[in-house]
C-alpha positions as CSV (number, residue, x, y, z in Angstrom):
1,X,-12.9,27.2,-76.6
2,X,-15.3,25.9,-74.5
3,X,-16.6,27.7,-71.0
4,X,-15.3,26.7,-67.8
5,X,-18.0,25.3,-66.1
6,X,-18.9,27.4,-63.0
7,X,-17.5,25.3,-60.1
8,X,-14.0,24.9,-61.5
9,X,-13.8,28.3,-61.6
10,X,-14.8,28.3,-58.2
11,X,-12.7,25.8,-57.2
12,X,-9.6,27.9,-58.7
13,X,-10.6,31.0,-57.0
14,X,-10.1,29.0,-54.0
15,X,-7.1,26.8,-54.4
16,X,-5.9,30.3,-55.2
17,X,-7.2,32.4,-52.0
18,X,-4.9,29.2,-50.5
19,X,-2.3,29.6,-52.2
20,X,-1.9,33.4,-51.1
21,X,-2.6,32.4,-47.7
22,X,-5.4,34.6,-47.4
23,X,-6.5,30.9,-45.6
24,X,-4.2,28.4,-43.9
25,X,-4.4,24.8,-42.8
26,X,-6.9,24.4,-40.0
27,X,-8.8,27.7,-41.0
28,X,-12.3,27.3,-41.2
29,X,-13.6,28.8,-44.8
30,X,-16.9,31.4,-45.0
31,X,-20.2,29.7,-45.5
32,X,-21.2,28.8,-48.6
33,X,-24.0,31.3,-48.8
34,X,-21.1,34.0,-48.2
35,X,-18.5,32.3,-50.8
36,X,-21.7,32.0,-53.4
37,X,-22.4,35.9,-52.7
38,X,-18.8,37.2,-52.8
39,X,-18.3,35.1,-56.1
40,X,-21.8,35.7,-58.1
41,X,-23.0,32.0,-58.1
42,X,-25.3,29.7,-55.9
43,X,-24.5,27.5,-53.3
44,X,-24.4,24.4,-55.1
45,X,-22.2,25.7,-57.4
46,X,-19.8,26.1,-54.1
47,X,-20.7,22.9,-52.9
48,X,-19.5,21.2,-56.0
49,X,-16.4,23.1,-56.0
50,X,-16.2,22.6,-52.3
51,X,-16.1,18.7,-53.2
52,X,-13.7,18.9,-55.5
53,X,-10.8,20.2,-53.4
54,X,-11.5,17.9,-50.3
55,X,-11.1,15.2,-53.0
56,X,-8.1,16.1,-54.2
57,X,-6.9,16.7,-50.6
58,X,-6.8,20.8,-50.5
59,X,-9.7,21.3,-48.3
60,X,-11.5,19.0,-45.1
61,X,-15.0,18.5,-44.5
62,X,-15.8,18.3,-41.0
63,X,-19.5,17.3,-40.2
64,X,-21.6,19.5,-38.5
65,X,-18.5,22.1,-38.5
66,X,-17.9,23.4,-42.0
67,X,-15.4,23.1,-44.5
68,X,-11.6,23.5,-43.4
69,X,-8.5,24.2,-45.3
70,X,-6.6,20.5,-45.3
71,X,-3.0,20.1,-43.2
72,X,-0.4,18.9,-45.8
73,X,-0.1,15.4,-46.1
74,X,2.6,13.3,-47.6
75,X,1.6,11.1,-50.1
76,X,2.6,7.3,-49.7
77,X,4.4,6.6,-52.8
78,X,3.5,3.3,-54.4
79,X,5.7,1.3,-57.0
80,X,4.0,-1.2,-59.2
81,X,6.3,-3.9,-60.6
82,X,6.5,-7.6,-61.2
83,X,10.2,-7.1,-60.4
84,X,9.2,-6.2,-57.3
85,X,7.9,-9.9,-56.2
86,X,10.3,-11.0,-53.5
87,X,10.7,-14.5,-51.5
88,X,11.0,-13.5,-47.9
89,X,8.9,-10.3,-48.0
90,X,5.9,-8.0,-49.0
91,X,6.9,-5.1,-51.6
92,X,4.3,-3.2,-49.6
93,X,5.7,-3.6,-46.6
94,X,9.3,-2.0,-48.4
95,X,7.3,0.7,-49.9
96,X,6.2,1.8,-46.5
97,X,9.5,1.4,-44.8
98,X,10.9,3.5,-47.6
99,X,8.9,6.2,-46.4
100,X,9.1,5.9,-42.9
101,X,6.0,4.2,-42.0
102,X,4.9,0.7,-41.1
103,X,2.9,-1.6,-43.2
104,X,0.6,-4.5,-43.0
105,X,-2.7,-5.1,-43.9
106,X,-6.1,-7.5,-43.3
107,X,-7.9,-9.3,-44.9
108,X,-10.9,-11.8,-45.3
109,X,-11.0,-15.1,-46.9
110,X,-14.5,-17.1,-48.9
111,X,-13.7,-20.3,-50.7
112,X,-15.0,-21.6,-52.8
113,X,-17.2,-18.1,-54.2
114,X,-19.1,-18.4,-57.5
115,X,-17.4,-16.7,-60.1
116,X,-19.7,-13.5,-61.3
117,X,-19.1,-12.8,-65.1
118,X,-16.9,-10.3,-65.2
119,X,-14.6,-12.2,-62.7
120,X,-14.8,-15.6,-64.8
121,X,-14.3,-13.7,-68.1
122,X,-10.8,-12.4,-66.6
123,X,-10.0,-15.5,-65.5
124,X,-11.2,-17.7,-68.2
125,X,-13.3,-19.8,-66.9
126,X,-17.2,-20.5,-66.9
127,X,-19.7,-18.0,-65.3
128,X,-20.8,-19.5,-61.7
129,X,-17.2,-21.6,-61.6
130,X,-15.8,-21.8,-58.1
131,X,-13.0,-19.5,-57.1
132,X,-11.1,-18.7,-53.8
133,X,-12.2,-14.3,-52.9
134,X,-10.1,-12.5,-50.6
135,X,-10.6,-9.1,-49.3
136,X,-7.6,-6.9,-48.2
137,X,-7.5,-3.9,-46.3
138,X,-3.9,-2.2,-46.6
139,X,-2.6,-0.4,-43.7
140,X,0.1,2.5,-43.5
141,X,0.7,3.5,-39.5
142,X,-2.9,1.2,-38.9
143,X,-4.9,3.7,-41.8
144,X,-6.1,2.1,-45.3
145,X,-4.2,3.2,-48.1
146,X,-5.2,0.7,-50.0
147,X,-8.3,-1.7,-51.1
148,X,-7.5,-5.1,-53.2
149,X,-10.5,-7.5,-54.1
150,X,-8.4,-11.3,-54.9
151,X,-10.1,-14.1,-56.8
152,X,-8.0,-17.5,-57.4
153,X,-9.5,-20.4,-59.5
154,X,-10.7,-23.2,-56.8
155,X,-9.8,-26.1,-59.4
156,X,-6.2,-24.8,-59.4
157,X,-5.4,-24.2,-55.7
158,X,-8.1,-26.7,-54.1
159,X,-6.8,-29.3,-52.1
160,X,-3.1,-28.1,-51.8
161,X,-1.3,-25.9,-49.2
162,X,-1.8,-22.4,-50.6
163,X,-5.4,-22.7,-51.3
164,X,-6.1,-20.0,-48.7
165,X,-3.6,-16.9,-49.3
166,X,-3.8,-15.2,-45.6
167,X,-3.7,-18.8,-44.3
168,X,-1.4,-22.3,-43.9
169,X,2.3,-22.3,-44.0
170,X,2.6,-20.2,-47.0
171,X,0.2,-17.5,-45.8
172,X,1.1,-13.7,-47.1
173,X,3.6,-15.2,-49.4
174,X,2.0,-13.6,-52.4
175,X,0.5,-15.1,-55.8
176,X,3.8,-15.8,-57.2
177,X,5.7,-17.5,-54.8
178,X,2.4,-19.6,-53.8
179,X,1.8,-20.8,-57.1
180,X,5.6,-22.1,-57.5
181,X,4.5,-24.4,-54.3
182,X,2.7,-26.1,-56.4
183,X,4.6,-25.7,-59.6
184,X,2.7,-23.3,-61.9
185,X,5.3,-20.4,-62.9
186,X,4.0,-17.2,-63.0
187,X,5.5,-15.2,-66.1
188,X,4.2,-11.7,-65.8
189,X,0.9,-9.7,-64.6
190,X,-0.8,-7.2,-66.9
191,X,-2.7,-4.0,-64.8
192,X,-5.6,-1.3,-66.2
193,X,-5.4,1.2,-64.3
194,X,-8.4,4.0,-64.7
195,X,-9.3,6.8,-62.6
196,X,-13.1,7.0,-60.9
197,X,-15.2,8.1,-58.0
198,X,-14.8,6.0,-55.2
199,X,-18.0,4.3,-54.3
200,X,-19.8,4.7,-50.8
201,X,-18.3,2.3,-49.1
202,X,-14.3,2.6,-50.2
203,X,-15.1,5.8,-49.0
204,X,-16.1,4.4,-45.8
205,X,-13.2,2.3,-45.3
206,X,-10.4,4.7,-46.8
207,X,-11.7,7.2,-44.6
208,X,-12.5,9.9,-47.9
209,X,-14.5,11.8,-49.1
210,X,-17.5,10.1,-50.7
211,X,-17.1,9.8,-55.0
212,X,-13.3,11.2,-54.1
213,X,-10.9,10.7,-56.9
214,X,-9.4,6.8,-57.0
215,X,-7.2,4.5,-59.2
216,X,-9.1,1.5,-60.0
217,X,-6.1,-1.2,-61.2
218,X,-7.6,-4.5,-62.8
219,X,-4.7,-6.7,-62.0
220,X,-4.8,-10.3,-63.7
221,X,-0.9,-13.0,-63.2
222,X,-0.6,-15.0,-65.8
223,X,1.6,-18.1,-65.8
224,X,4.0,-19.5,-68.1
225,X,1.4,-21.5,-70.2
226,X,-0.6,-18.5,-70.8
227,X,-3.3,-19.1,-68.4
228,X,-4.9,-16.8,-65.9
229,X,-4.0,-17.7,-62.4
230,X,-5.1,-14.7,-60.0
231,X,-7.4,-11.8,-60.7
232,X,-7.8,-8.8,-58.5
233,X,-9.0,-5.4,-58.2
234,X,-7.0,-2.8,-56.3
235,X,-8.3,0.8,-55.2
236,X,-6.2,3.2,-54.1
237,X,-6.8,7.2,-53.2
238,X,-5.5,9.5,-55.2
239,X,-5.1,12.5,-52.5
240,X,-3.2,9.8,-50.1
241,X,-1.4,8.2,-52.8
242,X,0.6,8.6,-55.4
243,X,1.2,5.4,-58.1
244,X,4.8,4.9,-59.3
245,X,5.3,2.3,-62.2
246,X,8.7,0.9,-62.5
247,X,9.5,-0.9,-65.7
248,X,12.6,-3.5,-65.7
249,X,14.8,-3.2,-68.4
250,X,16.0,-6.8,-70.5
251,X,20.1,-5.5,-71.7
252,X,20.9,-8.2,-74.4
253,X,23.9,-10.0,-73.6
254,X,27.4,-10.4,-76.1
């Protein structure tokens, strides 16, 4: 069996010194120099399993200060379904009533956005085509809990009503119930989720630790006729949240 490398060990020694409360929540740990010395290994070593824990949530890095033991947070709980899709309201908006908090979120509109290649390939359509980008920032109690990158084909909402999705008199209705506007049916959604480092900037505006753990979803709603109508990406934290799929079940009838 393979050897632990050095800073998990490190980082179990610690979650453990924790766990025994030989450290609370708010206590400042030794230097690293001191933790390094007690455990026989060099400060990096530390610093990686340092890292670690304050992406996972355990510990807090406070600059200029040190490295504190994290206060216990609740994780928002967050449920992924199409079933979820409703006419007069945002399923994040329920999720965070349904854990006593209030939600919202911001976002930023480009029209009319040449389609990189990745982007077209999801949404079938030609490297460079034009598409509708729209940045959200979601909010629990005013703090991001969630990042969500939203590209719409121009040729299919151009000209109509919901071509902006934050704006008009069907703004924040959601893909689904803006496409029926204008009579494309959307039939289901397929998501890839994959864990990752979050990159320097979700850091930023998640307010984590840099290359803390994330769930990258690539989110693409199809409609009835099989074509791509909205592709997104979606970033959420994995120490402030936790992902919940819930999978409707079709009972045959007679």
């Amino acid at each position: 069996m393979p050897e632990q490398p050095p800073y998990l060990r490190i980082a179990d020694v610690l979650r453990q010194r924790i766990a025994e409360h030989e450290w609370t929540p708010g206590d400042r740990l030794p230097s690293r120099a001191q933790i390094g010395q007690e455990c026989g290994v060099g400060e990096n070593v530390v610093r990686r399993a340092q890292e670690l824990l304050i992406s996972q949530g355990v510990l807090e890095g406070r600059a200029g200060s040190g490295t504190y033991v994290a206060e216990p947070r609740q994780r928002v709980r967050m449920v992924r379904s199409a079933a979820r899709e409703q006419p007069d309201g945002s399923p994040f908006r329920a999720d965070m009533k349904a854990v006593g908090r209030n939600g919202g979120w911001e976002s930023r509109t480009d029209a009319k956005v040449p389609a990189p290649a990745e982007i077209a390939a999801r949404l079938g359509i030609g490297e460079g085509e034009l598409c509708v980008r729209t940045v959200y920032e979601f909010l629990a109690d005013g703090r991001p809990v969630q990042l969500s990158t939203s590209w719409e084909p121009y040729d299919l909402t151009g000209g109509t009503l919901v071509v902006l999705p934050e704006g008009g008199p069907h703004a924040g209705a959601g893909v689904v119930n803006r496409m029926a506007e204008i009579g494309v049916t959307v039939s289901h959604a397929v998501e890839q989720p994959e864990p990752r480092q979050a990159t320097a900037e979700e850091a930023s505006l998640l307010g984590i630790q840099k290359a803390a753990l994330v769930t990258h979803i690539r989110r693409t709603y199809y409609s009835d006729q099989g074509r791509p109508v909205e592709t997104a990406d979606v970033v959420i934290p994995a120490a402030l949240c936790e992902i919940v799929y819930e999978i409707p079940i079709n009972r045959r009838q007679g």
